[in-house]
C-alpha positions in Angstrom: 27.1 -106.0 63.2 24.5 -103.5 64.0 21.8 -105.3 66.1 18.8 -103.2 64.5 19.8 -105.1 61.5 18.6 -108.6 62.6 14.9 -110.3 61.5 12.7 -109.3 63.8 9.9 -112.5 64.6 6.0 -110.8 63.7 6.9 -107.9 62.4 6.4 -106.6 58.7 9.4 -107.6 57.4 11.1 -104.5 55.1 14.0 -103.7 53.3 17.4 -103.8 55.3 20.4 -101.5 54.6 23.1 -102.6 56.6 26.8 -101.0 56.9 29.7 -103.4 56.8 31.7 -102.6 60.0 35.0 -103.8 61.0 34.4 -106.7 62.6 32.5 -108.3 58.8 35.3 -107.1 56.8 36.7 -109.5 54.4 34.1 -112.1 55.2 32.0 -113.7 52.4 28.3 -112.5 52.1 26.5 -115.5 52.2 28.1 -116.2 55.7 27.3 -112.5 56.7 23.7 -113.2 55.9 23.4 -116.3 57.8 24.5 -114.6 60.6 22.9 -111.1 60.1 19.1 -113.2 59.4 19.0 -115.6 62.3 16.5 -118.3 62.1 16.2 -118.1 58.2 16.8 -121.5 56.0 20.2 -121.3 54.4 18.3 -122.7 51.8 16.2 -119.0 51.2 19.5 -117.0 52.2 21.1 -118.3 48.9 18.0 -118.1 46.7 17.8 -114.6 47.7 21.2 -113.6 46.3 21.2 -115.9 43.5 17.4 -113.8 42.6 19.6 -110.5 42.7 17.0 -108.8 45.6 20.4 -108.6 47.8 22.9 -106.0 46.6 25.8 -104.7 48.1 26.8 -100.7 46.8 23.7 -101.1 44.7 25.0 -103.9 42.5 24.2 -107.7 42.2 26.5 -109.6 44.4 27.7 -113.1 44.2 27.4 -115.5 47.2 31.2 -115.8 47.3 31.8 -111.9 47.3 33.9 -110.7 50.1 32.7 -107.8 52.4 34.3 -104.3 52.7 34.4 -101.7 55.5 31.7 -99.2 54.3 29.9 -101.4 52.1 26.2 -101.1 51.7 24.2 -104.5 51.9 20.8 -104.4 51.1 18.8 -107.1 52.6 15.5 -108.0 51.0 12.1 -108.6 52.8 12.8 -112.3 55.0 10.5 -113.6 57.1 11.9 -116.1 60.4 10.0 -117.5 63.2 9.5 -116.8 66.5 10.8 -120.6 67.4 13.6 -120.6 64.6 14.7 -116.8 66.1 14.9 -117.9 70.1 16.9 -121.0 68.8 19.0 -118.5 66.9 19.0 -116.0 69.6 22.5 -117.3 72.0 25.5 -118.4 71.2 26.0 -122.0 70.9 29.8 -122.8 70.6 31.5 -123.6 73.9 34.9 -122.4 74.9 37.8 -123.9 73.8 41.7 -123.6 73.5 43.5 -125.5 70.8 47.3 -126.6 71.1 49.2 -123.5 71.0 52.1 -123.3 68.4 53.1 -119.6 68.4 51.6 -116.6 70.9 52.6 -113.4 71.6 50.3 -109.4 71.8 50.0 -109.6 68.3 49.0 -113.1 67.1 48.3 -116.4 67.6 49.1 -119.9 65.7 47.5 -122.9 66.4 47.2 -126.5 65.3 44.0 -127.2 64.3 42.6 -130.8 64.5 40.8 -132.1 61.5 36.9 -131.9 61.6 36.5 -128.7 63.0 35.7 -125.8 61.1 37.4 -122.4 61.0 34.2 -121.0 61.7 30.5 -121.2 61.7 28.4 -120.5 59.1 27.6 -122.7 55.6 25.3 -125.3 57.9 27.8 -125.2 61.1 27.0 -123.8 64.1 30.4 -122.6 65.5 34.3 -123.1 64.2 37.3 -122.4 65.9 37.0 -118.4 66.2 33.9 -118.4 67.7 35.2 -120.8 70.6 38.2 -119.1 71.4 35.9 -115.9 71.5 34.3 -117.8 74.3 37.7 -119.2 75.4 38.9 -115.7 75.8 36.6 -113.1 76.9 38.6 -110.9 77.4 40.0 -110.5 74.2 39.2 -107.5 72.8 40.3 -108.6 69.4 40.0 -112.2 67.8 39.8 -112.6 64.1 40.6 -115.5 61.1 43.9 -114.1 59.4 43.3 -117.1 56.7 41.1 -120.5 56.5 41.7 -123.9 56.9 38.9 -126.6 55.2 37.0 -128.7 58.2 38.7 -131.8 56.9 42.3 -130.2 57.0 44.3 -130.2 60.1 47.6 -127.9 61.0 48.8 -124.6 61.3 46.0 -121.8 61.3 46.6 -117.8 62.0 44.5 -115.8 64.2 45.2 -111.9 64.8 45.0 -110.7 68.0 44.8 -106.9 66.6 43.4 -105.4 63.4 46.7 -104.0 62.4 48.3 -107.5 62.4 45.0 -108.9 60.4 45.8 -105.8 57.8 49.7 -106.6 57.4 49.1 -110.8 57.5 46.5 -110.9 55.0 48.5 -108.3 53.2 51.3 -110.5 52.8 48.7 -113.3 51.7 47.6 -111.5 48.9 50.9 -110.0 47.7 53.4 -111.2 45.1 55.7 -109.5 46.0 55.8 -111.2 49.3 56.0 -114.7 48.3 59.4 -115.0 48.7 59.1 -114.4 52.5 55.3 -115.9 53.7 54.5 -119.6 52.6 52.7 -123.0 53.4 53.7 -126.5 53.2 51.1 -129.2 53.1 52.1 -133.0 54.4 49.1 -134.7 51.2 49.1 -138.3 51.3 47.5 -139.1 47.9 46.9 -142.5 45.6 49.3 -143.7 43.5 52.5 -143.1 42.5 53.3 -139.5 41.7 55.6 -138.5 38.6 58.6 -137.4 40.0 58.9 -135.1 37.1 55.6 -133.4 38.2 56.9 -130.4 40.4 54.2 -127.2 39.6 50.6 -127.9 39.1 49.5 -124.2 37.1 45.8 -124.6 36.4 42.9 -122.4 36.7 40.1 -123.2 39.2 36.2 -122.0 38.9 34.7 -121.9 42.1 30.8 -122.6 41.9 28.0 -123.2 44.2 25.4 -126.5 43.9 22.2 -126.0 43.9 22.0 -126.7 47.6 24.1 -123.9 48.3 27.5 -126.1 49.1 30.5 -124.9 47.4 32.7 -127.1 45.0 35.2 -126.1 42.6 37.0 -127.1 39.5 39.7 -127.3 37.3 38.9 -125.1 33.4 41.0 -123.9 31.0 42.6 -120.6 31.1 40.2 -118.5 29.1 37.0 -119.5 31.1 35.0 -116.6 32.2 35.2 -117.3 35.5 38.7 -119.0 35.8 41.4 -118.0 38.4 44.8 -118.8 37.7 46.0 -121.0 40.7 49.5 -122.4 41.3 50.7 -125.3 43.5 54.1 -126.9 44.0 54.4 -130.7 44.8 57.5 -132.0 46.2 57.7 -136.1 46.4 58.6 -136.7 50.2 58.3 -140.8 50.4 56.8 -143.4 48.1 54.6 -146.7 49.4 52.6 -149.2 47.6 49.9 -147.6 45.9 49.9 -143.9 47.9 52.7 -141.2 47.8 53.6 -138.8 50.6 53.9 -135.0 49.2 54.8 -132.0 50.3 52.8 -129.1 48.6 53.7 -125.5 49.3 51.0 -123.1 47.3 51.7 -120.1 45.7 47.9 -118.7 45.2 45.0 -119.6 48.2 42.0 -120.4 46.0 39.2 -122.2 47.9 40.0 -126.3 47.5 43.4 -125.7 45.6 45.1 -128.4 46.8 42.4 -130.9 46.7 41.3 -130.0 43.0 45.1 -129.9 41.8 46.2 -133.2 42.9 42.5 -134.9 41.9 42.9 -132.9 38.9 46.3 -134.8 38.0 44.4 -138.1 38.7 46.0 -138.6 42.5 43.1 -138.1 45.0 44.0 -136.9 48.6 43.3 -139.9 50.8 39.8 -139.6 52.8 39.1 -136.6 50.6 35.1 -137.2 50.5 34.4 -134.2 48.4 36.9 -135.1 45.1 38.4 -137.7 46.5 38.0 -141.8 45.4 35.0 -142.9 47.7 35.0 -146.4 47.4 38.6 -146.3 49.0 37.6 -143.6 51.5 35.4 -146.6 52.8 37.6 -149.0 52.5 40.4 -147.2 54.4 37.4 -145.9 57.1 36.5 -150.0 57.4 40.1 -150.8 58.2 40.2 -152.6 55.2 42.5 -150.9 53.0 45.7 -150.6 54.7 46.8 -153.6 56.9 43.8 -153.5 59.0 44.7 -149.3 60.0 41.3 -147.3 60.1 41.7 -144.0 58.7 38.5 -141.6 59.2 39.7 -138.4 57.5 41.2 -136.2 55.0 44.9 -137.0 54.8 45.8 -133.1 54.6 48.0 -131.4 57.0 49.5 -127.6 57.4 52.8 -128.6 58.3 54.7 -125.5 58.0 53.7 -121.8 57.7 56.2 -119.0 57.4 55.4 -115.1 57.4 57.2 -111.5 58.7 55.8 -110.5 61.8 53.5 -108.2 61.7 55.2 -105.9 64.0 58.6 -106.4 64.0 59.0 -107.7 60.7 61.4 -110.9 61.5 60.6 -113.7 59.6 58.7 -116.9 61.6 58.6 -120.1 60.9 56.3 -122.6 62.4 55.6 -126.1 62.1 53.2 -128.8 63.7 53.6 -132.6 63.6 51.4 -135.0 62.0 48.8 -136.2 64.0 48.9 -139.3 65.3 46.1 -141.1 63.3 48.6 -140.0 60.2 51.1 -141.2 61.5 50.0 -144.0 62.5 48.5 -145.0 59.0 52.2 -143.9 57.1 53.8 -146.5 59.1 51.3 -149.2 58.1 51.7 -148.5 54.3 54.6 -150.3 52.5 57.2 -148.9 51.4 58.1 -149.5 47.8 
């Protein structure tokens, strides 16, 4: 990102026209904003775009519109401060290494832990890539091939070299490559799932509250702004009152797999965005489950297979529960 581009504290503040480069492609533009205007409210960054004064190839842009190589962002008139800028002005994530699944020149797989983001932006400071960056210095070459929510642990992606981010997230987006990439989700949700219930195909409408934080939920097929979305559930044990899925997705839309099974009236467990909140507490207190505290989102990326990138063989990789999940499965009763 060219460095010409950021707010300048005291000066006039003009019109920006900034070139997306490499390094931005694919990412959304409210998080390039944030990162491109340091030491402006989030708050302002989103009012901005939702006015229409930012524009990227000369049209109004959406807050959830991803960035191309070449595109044209104009940036409106913003005012920081000279305190908000120095606070703004060094990196603040310190380096880190995560348990290594899967490594070689081309890519890397780790297992994320829950309650740490992918990456900064959205009101956090730092995620995963930005401390491996720091982690790694000498990597010349570090980027997200896919995302993983804060509250969800497991298996996360990271290229090592632009033509391996091209040919993963190619595979992502393809249909015609389902048959060779996938991921498997371990979802502990409430209930007792229908057995019979197997493929969850319901559209999703990803929105933005008016404090900027994204939500999304489940419309009928002919909303305007509906994207079809497709997830398979698999019943893997049965307890009193929760069942133990596995759920493999066929489409990536932001929250799938939290709005599907809420959606069918079985909340993931410690879900605090869709999930039941009274129980959330209850199973944070130690009160819900034979005295077991539970503190997060019971939502894991158990398995993830893809071709590599380079060779073309196909990988499959898996990481274990975590103990606190496990620990809380064998407190449940079976049924």
């Amino acid at each position: 990102m060219p460095k010409a581009a950021a707010a300048v504290p005291g000066a006039s503040p003009a019109v920006l026209h900034v070139t997306v480069d490499e390094a931005s492609e694919g990412q959304r533009l409210d998080n390039f904003l944030v990162k491109l205007l340091k030491g402006v409210p989030k708050t302002h960054v989103y009012r901005v775009i939702r006015s229409g004064e930012v524009r990227v190839n000369k049209g109004r842009a959406g807050a959830d519109t991803r960035l191309a190589i070449g595109d044209d962002v104009r940036v409106p008139p913003v005012r920081t401060s000279q305190n908000a800028a120095e606070r703004n002005a060094h990196p603040v994530a310190p380096p880190r290494e995560f348990t290594v699944v899967f490594e070689d020149e081309h890519l890397l797989a780790i297992d994320k832990p829950a309650g740490v983001a992918v990456h900064g932006g959205s009101g956090v400071a730092f995620g995963v890539i930005e401390q491996l960056r720091r982690a790694r210095p000498q990597a010349k070459f570090l980027e997200l091939v896919h995302r993983l929510d804060k509250e969800t642990s497991g298996l996360l992606l990271i290229a090592k070299k632009r033509s391996a981010l091209v040919a993963l997230q190619d595979q992502l987006r393809s249909h015609a490559g389902a048959k060779v990439i996938g991921k498997t989700y371990a979802a502990l949700v409430l209930g007792a799932w229908p057995l019979k219930l197997k493929v969850i195909d319901v559209a999703l409408h990803k929105f933005l509250t008016s404090e900027g934080e994204r939500r999304v939920r489940a419309v009928a097929d002919d909303h305007d702004a509906a994207k079809r979305a497709i997830t398979l559930v698999k019943v893997a044990q049965s307890f009193v009152a929760f069942t133990l899925l596995d759920v493999t997705i066929k489409t990536g839309r932001t929250h799938q797999i939290r709005v599907h099974l809420t959606h069918q009236g079985h909340a993931i467990a410690g879900d605090e965005k869709y999930g039941d909140f009274t129980l959330n507490k209850a199973l944070a207190r130690g009160e819900a489950v034979r005295g077991q505290r539970f503190e997060r989102m019971f939502l894991h990326a158990a398995q993830l297979r893809f071709e590599h990138p380079a060779t073309g063989e196909v990988i499959e990789l898996r990481a274990p529960l975590p103990r606190e999940c496990h620990d809380l499965l064998n407190a449940l009763a079976p049924t």
